[in-house]
C-alpha positions in Angstrom: 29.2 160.9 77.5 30.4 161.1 73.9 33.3 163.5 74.8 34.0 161.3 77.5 34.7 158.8 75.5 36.5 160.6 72.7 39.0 161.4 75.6 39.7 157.9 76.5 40.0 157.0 73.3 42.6 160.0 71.8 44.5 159.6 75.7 45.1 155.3 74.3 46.1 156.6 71.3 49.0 158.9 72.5 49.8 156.5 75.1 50.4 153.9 72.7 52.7 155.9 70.4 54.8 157.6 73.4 55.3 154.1 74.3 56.1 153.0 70.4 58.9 156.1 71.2 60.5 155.1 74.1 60.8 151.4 72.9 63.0 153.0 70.3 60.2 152.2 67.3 59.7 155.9 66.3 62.0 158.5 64.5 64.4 155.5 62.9 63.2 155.9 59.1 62.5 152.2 59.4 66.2 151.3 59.9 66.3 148.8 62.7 68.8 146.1 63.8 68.5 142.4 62.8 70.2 141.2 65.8 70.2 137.5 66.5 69.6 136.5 62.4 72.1 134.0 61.4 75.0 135.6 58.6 74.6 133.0 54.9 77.7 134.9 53.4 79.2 138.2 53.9 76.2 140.3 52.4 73.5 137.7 52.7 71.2 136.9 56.5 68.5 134.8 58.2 66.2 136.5 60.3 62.5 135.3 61.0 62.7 132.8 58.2 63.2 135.5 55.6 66.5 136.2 53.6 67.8 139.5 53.9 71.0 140.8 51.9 72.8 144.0 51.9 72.0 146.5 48.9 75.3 147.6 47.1 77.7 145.6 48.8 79.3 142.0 47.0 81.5 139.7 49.4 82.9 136.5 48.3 80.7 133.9 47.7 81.0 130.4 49.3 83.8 128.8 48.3 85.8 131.9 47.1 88.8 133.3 48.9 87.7 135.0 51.7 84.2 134.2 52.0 84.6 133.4 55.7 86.0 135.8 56.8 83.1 137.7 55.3 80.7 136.0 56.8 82.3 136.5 60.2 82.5 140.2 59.9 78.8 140.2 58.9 77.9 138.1 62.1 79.7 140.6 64.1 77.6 143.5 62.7 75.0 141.9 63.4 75.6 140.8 66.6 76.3 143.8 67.9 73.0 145.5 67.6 74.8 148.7 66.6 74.3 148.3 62.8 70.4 148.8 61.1 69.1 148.4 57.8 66.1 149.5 56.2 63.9 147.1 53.6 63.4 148.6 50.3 62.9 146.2 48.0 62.9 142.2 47.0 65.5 141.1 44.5 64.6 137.6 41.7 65.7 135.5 44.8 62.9 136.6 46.8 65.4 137.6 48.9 64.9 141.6 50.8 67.2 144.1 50.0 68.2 146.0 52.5 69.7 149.2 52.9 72.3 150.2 56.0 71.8 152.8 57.8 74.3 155.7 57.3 77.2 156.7 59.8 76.2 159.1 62.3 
């Protein structure tokens, strides 16, 4: 009965990780895309009520020459699904820095 058991219970296990796999959850090094958050500025975004912005990137600021266009390129990363970032850290803001993922 015991081993029984066992079984059934290491069987849910793998099932739930091959399905964590195929849904795209496994392998990424915790990059993933943000698609559908809302672009603040051109290295700054909404997404689930948090503030996300870009590690080692600076874009115009609101206001300044060319912030908009900024911000529109940002969007368009993000919209597209094809960019992913990482957390790895929170900044003074309480903002979460974010790393992107690296070109294939």
């Amino acid at each position: 009965m015991r081993k029984a058991i066992l079984f059934f219970i290491v069987v849910a296990m793998l099932s739930v990780g091959l399905e964590a796999l195929a849904k795209g959850k496994g392998g990424s090094g915790g990059y993933r895309s943000y698609k559908g958050a809302k672009a603040i500025d051109g290295d700054t975004f909404r997404y689930g009520g948090k503030r996300y912005r870009i590690q080692q990137y600076n874009a115009p600021e609101i206001g300044q020459p060319g912030s908009r266009s900024a911000t529109r390129s940002l969007q368009n990363k993000i919209d597209s699904g094809s960019h992913k970032w990482k957390p790895v850290t929170k900044d003074a803001y309480g903002r979460t820095i974010v790393r992107e993922r690296p070109a294939p």
